[in-house]
BADOBA-325897 format. One record per atom (N, C-alpha, C, O): residue number from 1; chain; atom name; x, y, z. Coordinates in Angstrom, 2 decimals. Each point is the difference from the previous one (the first is absolute). Layout:
<atom pos="NUM" unit="A" site="CA" px="X" py="Y" pz="Z"/>
...
***
This chain:
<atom pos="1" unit="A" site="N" px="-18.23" py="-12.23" pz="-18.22"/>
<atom pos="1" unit="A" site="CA" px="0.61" py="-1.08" pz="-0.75"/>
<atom pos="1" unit="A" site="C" px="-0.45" py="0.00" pz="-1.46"/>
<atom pos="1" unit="A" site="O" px="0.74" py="-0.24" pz="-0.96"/>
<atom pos="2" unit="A" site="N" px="-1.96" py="0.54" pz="0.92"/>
<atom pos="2" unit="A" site="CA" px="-0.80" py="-0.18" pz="-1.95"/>
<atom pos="2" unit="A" site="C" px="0.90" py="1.27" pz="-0.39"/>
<atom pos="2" unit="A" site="O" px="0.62" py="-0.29" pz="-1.01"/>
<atom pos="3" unit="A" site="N" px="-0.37" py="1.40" pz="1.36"/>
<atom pos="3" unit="A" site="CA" px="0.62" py="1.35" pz="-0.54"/>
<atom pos="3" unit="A" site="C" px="1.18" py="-0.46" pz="-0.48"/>
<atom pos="3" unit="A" site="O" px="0.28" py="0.36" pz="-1.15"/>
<atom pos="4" unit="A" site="N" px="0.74" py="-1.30" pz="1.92"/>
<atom pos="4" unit="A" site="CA" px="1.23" py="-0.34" pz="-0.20"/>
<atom pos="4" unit="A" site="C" px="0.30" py="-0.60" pz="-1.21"/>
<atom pos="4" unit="A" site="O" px="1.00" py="0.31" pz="-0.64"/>
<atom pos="5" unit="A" site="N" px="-1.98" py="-1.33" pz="0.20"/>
<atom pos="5" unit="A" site="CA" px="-0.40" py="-0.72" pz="-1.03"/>
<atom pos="5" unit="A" site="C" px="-0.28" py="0.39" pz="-1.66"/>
<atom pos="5" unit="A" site="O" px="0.31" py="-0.45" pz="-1.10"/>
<atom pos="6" unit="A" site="N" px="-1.23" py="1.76" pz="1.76"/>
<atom pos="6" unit="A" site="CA" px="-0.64" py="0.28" pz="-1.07"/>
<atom pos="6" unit="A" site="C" px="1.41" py="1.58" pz="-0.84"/>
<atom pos="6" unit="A" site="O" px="0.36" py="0.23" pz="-1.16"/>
<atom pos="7" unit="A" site="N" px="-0.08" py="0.32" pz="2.30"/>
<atom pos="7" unit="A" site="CA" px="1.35" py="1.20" pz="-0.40"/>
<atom pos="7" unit="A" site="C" px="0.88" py="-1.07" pz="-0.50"/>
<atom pos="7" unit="A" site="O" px="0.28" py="-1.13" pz="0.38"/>
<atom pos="8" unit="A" site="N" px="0.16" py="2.11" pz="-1.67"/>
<atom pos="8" unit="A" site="CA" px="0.67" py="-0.61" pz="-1.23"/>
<atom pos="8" unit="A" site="C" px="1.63" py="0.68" pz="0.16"/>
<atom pos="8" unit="A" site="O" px="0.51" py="0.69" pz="-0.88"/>
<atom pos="9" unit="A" site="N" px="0.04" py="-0.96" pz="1.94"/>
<atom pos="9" unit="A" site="CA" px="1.83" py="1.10" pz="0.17"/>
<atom pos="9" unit="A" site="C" px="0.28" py="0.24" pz="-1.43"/>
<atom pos="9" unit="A" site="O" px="0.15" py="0.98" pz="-0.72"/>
<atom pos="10" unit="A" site="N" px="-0.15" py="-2.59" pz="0.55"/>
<atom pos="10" unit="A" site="CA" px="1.12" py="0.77" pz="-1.09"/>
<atom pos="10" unit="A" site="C" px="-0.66" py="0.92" pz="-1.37"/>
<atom pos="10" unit="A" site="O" px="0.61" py="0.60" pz="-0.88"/>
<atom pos="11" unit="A" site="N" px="-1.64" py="-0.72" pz="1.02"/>
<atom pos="11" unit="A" site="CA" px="-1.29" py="1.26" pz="-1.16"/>
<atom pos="11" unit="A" site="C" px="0.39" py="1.12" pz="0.41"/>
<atom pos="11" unit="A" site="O" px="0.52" py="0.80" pz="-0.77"/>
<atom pos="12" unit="A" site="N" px="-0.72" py="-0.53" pz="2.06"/>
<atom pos="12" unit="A" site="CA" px="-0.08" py="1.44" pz="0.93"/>
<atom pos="12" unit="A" site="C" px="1.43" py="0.48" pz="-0.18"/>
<atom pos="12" unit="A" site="O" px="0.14" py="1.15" pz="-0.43"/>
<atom pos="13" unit="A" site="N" px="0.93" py="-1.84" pz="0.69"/>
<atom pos="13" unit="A" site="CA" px="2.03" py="0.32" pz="0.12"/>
<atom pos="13" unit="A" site="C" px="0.31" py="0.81" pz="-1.53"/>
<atom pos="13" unit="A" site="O" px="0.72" py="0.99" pz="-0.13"/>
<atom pos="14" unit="A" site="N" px="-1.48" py="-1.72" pz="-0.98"/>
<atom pos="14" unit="A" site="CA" px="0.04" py="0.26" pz="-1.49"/>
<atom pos="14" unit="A" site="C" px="-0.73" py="1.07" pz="0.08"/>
<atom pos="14" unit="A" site="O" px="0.67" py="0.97" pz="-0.35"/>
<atom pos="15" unit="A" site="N" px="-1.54" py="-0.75" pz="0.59"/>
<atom pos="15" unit="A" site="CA" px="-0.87" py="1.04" pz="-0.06"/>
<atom pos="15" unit="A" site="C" px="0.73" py="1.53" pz="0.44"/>
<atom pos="15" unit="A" site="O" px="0.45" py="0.93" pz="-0.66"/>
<atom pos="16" unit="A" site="N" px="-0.59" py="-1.22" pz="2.14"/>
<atom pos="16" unit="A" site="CA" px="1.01" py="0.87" pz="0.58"/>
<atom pos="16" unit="A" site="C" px="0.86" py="0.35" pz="-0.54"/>
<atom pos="16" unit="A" site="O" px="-0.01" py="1.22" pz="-0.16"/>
<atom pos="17" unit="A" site="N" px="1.12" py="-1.88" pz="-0.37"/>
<atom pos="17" unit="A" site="CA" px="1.88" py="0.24" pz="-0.26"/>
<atom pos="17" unit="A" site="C" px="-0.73" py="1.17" pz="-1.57"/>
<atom pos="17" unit="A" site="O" px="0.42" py="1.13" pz="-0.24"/>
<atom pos="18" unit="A" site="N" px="-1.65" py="-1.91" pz="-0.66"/>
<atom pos="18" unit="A" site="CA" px="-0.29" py="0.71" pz="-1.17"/>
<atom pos="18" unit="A" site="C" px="-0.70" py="1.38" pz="0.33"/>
<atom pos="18" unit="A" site="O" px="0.12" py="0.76" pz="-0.96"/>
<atom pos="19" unit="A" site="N" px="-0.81" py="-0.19" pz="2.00"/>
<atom pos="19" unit="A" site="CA" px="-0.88" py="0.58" pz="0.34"/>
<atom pos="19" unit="A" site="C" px="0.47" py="1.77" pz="-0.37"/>
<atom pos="19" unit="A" site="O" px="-0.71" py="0.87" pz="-0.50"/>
<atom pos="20" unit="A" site="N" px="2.02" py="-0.79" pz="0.94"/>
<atom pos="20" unit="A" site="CA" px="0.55" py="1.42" pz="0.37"/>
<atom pos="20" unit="A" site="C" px="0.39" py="0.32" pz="-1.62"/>
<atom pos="20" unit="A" site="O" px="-0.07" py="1.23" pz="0.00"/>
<atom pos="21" unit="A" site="N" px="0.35" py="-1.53" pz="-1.02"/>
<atom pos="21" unit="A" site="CA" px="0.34" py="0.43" pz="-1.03"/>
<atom pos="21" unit="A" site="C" px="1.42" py="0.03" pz="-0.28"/>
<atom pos="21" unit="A" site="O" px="0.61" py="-0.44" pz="-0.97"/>
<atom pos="22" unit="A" site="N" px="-0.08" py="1.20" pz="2.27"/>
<atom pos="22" unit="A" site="CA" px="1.20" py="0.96" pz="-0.25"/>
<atom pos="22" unit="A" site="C" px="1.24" py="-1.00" pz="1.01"/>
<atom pos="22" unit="A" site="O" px="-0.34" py="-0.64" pz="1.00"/>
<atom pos="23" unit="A" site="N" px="1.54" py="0.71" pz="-1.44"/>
<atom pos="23" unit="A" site="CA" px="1.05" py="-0.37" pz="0.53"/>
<atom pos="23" unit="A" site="C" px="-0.36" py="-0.46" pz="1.16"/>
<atom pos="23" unit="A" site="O" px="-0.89" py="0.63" pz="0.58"/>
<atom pos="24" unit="A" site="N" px="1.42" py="-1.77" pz="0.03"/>
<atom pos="24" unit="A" site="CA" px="-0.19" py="-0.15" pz="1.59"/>
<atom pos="24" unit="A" site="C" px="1.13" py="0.59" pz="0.55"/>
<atom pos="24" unit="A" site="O" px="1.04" py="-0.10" pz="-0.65"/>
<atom pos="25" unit="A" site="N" px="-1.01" py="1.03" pz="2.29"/>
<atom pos="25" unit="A" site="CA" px="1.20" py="0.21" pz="0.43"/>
<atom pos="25" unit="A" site="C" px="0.56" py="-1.08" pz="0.77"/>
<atom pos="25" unit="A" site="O" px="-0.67" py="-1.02" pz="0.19"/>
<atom pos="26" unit="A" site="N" px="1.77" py="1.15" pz="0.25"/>
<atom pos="26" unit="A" site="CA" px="1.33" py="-0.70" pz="0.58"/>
<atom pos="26" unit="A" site="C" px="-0.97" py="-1.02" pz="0.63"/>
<atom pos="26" unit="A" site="O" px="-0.42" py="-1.11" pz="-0.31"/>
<atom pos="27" unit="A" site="N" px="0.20" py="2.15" pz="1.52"/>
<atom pos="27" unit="A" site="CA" px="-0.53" py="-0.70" pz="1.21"/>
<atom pos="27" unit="A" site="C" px="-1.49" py="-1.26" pz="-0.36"/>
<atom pos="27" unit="A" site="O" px="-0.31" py="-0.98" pz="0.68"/>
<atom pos="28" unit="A" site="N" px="-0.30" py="1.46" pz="-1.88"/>
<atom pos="28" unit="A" site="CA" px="-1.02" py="-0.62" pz="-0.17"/>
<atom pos="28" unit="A" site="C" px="0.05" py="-1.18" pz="-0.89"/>
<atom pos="28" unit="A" site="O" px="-1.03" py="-0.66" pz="-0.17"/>
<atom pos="29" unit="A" site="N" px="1.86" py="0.42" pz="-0.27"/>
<atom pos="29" unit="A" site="CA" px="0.70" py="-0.81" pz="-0.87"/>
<atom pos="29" unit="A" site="C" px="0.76" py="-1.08" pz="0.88"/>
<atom pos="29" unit="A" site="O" px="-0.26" py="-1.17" pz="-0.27"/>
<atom pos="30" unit="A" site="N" px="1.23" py="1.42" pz="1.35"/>
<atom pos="30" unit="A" site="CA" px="0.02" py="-0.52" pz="0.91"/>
<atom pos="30" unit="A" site="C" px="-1.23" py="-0.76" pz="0.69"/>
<atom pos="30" unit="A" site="O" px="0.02" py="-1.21" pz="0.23"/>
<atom pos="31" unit="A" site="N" px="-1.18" py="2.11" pz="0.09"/>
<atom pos="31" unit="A" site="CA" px="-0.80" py="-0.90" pz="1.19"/>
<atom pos="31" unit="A" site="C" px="-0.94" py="-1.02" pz="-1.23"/>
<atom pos="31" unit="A" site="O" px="-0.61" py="-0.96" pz="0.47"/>
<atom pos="32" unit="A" site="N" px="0.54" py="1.14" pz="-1.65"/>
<atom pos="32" unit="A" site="CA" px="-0.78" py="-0.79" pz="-0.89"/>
<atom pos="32" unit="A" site="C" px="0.76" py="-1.47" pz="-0.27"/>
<atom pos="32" unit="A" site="O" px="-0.50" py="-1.12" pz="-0.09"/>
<atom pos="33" unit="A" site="N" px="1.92" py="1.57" pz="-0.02"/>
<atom pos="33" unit="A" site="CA" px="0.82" py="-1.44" pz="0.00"/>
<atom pos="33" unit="A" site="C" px="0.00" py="-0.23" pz="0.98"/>
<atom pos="33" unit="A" site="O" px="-0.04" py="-1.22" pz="-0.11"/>
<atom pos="34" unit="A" site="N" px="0.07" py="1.43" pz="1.28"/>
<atom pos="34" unit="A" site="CA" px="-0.18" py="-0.85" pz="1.36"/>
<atom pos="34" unit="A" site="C" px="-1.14" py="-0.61" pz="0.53"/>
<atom pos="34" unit="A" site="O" px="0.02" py="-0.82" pz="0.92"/>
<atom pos="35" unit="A" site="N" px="-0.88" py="1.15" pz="-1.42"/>
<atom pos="35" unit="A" site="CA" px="-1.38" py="-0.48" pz="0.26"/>
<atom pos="35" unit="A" site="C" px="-0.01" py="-1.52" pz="-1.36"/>
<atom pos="35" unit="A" site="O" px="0.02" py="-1.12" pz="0.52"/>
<atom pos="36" unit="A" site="N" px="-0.04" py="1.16" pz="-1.79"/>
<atom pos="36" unit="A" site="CA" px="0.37" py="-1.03" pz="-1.10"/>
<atom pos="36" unit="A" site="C" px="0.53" py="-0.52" pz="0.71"/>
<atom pos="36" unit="A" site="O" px="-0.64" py="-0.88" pz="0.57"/>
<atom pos="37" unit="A" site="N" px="2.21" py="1.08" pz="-0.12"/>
<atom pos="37" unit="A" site="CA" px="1.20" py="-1.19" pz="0.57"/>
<atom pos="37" unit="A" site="C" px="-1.05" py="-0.99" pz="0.76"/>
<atom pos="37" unit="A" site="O" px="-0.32" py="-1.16" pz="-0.24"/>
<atom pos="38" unit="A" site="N" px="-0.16" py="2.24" pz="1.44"/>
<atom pos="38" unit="A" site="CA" px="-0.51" py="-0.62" pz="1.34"/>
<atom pos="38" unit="A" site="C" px="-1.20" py="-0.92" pz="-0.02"/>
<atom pos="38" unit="A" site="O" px="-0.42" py="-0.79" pz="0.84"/>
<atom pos="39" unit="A" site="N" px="-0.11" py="1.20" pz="-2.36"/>
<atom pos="39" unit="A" site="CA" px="-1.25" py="-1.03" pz="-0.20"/>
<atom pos="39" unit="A" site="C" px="0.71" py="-1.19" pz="-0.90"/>
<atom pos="39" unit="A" site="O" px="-0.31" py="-1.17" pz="0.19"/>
<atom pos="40" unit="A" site="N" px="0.93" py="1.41" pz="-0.82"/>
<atom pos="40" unit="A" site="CA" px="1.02" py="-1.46" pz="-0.85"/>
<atom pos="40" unit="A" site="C" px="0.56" py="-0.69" pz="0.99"/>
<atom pos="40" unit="A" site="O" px="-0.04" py="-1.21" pz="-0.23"/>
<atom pos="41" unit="A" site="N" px="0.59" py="1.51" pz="1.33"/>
<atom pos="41" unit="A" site="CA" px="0.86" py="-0.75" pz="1.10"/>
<atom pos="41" unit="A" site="C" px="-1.30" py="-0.44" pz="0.68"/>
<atom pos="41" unit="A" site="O" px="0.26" py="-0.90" pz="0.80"/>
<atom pos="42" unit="A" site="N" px="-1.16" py="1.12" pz="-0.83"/>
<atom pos="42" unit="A" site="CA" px="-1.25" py="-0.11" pz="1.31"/>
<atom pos="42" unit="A" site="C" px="0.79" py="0.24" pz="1.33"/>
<atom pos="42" unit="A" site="O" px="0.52" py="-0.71" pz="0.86"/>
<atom pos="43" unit="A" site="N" px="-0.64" py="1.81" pz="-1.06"/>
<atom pos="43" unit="A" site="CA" px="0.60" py="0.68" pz="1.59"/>
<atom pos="43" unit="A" site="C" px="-0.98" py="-0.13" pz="0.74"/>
<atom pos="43" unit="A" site="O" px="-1.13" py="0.18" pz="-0.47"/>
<atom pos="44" unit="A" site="N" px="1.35" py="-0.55" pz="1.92"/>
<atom pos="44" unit="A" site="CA" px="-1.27" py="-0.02" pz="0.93"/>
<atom pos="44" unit="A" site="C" px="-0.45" py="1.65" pz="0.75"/>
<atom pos="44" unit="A" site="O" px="-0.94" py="0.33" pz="0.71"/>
<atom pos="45" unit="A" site="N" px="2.05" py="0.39" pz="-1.25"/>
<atom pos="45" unit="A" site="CA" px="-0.15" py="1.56" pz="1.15"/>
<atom pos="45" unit="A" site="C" px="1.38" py="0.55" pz="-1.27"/>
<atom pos="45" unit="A" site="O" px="1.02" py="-0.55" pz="-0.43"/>
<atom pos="46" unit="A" site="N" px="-1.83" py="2.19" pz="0.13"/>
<atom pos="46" unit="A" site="CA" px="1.31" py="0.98" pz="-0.66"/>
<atom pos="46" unit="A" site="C" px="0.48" py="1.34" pz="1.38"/>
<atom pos="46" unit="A" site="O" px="-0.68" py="0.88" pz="0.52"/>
<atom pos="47" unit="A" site="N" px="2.20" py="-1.30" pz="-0.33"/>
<atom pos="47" unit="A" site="CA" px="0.22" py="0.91" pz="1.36"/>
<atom pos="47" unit="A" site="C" px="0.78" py="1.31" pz="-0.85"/>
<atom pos="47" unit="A" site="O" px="1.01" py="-0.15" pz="-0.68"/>
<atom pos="48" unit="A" site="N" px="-1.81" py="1.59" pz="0.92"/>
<atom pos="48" unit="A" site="CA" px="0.34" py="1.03" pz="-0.69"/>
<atom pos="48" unit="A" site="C" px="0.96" py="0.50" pz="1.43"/>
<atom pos="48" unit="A" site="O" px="-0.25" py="-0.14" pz="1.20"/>
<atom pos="49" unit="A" site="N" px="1.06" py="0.56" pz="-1.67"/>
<atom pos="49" unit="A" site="CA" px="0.79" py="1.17" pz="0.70"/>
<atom pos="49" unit="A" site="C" px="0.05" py="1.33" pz="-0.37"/>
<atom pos="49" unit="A" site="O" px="0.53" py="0.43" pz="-1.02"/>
<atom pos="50" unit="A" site="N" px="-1.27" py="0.36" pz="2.10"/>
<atom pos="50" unit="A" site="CA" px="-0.16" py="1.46" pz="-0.86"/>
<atom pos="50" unit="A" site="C" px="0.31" py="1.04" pz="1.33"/>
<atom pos="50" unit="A" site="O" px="0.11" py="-0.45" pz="1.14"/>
<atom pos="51" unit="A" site="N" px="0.03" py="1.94" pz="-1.47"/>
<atom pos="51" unit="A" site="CA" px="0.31" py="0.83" pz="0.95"/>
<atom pos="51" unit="A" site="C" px="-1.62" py="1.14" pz="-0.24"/>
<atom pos="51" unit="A" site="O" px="-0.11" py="0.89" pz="0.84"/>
<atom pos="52" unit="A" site="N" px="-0.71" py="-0.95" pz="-1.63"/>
<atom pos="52" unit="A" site="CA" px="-0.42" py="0.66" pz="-0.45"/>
<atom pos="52" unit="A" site="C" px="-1.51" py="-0.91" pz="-0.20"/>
<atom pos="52" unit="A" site="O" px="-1.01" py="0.33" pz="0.62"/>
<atom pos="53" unit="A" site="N" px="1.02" py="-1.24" pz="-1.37"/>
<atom pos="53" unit="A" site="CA" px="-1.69" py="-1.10" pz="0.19"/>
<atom pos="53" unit="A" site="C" px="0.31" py="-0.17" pz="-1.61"/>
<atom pos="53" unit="A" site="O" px="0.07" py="-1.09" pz="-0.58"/>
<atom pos="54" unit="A" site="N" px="0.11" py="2.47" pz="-0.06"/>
<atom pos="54" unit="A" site="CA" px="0.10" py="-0.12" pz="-1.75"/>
<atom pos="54" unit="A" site="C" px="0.21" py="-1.64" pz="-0.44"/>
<atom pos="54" unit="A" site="O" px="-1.00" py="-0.60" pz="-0.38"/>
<atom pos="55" unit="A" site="N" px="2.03" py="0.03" pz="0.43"/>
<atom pos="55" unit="A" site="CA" px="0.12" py="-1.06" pz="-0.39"/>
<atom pos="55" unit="A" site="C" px="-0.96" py="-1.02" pz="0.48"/>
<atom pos="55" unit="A" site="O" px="-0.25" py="-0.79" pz="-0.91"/>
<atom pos="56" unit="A" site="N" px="-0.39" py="0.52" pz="2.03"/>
<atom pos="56" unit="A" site="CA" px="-0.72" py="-0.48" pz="0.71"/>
<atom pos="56" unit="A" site="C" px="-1.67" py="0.02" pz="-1.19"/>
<atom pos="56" unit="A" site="O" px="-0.53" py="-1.06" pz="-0.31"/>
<atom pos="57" unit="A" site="N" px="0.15" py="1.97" pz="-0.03"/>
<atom pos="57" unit="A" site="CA" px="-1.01" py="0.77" pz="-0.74"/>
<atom pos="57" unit="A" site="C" px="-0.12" py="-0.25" pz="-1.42"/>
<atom pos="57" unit="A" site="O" px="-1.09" py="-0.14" pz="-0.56"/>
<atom pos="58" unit="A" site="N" px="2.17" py="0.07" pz="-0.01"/>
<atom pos="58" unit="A" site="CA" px="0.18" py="-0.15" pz="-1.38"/>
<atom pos="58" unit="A" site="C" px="0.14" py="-1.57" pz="0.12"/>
<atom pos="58" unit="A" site="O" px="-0.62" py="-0.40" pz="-0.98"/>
<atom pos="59" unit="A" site="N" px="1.09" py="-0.70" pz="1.65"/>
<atom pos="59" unit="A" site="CA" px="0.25" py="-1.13" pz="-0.22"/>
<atom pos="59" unit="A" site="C" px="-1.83" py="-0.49" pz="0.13"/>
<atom pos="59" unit="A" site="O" px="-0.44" py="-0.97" pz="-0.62"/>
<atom pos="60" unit="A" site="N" px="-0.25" py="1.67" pz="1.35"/>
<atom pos="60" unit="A" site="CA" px="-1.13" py="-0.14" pz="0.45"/>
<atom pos="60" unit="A" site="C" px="-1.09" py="0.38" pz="-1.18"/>
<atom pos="60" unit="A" site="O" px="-1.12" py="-0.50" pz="-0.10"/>
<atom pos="61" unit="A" site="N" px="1.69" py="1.49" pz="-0.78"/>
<atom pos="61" unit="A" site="CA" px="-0.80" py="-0.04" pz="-1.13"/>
<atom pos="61" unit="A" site="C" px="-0.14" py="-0.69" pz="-1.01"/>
<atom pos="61" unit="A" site="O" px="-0.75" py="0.34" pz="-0.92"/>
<atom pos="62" unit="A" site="N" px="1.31" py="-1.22" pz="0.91"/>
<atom pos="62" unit="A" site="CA" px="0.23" py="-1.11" pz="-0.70"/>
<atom pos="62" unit="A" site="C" px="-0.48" py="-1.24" pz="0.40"/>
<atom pos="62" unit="A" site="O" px="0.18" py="-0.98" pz="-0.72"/>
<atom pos="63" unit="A" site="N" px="-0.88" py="0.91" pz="2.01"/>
<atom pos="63" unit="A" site="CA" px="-0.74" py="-1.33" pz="0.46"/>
<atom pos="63" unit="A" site="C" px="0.62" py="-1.21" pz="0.04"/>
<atom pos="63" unit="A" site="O" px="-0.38" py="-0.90" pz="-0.75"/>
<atom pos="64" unit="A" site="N" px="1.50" py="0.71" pz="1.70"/>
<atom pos="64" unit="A" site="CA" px="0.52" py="-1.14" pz="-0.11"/>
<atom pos="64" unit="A" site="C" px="-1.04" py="-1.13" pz="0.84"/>
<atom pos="64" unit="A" site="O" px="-0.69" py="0.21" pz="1.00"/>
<atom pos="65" unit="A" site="N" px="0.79" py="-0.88" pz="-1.42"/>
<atom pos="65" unit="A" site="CA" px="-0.41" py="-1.00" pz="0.52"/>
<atom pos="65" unit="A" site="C" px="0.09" py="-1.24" pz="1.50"/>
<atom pos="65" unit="A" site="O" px="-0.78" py="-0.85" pz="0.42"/>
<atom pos="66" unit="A" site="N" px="2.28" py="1.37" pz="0.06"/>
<atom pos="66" unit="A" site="CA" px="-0.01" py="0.13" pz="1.33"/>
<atom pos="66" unit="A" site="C" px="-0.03" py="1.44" pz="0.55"/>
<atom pos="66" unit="A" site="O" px="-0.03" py="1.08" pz="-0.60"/>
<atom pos="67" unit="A" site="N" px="0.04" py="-1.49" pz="2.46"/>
<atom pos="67" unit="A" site="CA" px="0.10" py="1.38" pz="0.34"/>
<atom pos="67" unit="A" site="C" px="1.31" py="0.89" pz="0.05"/>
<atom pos="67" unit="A" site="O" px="1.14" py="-0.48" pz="-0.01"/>
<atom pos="68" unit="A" site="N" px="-1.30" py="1.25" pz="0.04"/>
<atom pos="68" unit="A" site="CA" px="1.08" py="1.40" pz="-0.21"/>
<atom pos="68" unit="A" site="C" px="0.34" py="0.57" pz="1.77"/>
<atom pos="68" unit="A" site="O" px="-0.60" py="0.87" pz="0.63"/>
<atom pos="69" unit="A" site="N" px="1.83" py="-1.77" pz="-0.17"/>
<atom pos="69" unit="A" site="CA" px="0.98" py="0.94" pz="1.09"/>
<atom pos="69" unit="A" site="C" px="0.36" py="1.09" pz="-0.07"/>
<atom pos="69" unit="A" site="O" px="0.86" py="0.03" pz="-0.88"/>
<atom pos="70" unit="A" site="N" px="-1.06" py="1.31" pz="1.47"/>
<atom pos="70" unit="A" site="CA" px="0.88" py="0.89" pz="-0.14"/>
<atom pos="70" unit="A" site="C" px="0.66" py="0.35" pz="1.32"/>
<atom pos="70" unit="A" site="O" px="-0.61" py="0.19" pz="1.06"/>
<atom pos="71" unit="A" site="N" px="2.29" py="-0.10" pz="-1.27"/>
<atom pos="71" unit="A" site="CA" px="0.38" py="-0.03" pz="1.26"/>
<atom pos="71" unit="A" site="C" px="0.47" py="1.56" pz="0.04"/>
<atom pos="71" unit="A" site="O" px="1.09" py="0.10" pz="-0.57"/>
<atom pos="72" unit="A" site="N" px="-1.51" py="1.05" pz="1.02"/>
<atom pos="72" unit="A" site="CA" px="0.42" py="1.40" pz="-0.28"/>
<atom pos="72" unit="A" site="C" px="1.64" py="0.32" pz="0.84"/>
<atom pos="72" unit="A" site="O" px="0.18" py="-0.44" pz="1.14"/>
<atom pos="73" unit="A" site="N" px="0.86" py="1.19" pz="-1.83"/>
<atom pos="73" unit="A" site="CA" px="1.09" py="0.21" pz="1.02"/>
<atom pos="73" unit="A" site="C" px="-0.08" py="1.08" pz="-0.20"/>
<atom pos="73" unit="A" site="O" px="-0.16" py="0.39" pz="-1.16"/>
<atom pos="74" unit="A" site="N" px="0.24" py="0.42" pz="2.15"/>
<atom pos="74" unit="A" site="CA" px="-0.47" py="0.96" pz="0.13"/>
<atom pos="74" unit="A" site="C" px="1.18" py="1.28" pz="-0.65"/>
<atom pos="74" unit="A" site="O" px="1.08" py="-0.53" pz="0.27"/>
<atom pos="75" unit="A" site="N" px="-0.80" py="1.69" pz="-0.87"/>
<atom pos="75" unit="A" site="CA" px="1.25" py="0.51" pz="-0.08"/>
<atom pos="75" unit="A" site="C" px="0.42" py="1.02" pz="1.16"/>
<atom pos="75" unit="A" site="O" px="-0.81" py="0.85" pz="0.38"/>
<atom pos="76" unit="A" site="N" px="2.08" py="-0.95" pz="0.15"/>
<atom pos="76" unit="A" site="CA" px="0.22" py="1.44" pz="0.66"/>
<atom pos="76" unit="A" site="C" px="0.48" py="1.06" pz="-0.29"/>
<atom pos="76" unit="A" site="O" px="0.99" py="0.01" pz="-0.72"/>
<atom pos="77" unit="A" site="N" px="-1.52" py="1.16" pz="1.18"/>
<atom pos="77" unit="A" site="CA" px="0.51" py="1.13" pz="-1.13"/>
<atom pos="77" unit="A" site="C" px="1.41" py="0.77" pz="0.78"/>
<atom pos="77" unit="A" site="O" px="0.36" py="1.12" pz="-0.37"/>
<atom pos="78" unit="A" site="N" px="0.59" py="-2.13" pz="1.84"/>
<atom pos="78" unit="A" site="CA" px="0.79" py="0.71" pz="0.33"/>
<atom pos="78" unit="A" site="C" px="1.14" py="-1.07" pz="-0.10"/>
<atom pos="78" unit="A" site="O" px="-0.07" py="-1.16" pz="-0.41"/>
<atom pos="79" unit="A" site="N" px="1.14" py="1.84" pz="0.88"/>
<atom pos="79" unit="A" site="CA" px="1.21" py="-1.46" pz="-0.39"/>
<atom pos="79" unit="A" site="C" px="-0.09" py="-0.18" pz="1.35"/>
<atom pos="79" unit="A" site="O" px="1.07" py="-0.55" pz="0.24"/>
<atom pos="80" unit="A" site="N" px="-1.91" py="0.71" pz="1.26"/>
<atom pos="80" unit="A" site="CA" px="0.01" py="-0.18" pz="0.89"/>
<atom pos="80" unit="A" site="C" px="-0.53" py="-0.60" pz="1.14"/>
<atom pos="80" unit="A" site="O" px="-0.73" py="0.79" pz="0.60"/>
<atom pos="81" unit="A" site="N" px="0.81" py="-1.73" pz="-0.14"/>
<atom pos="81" unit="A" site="CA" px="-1.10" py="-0.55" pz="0.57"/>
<atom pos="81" unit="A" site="C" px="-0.13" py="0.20" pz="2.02"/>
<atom pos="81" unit="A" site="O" px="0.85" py="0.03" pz="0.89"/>
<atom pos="82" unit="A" site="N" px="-1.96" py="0.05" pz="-0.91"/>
<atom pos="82" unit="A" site="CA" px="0.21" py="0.43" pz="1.02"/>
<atom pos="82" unit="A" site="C" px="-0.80" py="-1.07" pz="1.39"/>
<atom pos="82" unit="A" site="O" px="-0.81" py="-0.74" pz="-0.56"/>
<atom pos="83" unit="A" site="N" px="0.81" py="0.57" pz="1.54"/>
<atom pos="83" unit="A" site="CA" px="-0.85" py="-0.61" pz="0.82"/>
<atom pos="83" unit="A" site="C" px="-0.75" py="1.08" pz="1.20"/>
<atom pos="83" unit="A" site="O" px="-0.81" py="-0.45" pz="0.81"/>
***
């Protein structure tokens, strides 16, 4: 509980977004505004949808402040399904 208090998000989010120097890509630019949105709305839970975790990971580097769902779907690599 004192850790919760004393971590400064929004120091660390600034920090972070400034940290890399160089262009942010697509995807990371994406999970940085979703994490902002989700702390301006006070979201109670951010639900990632990913096939891969990537998005899951990057929203996570950014320390949101609730917890982070990831619901994985998995891809198939045939047009066929079989039982």
């Amino acid at each position: 509980m004192v850790a919760k208090k004393v971590f400064n998000q929004d120091m660390y989010f600034k920090k972070t977004v400034k940290f890399d120097g160089k262009p942010m890509s697509h995807l990371e630019s994406i999970a940085s505004s979703a994490v902002r949105a989700a702390i301006k709305v006070k979201a109670s839970v951010t639900i990632c949808f990913t096939s891969s975790g990537r998005a899951a990971r990057l929203i996570a580097k950014y320390r949101p402040t609730m917890p982070v769902l990831s619901v994985v779907i998995p891809r198939l690599k045939t047009n066929q399904l079989k039982c």
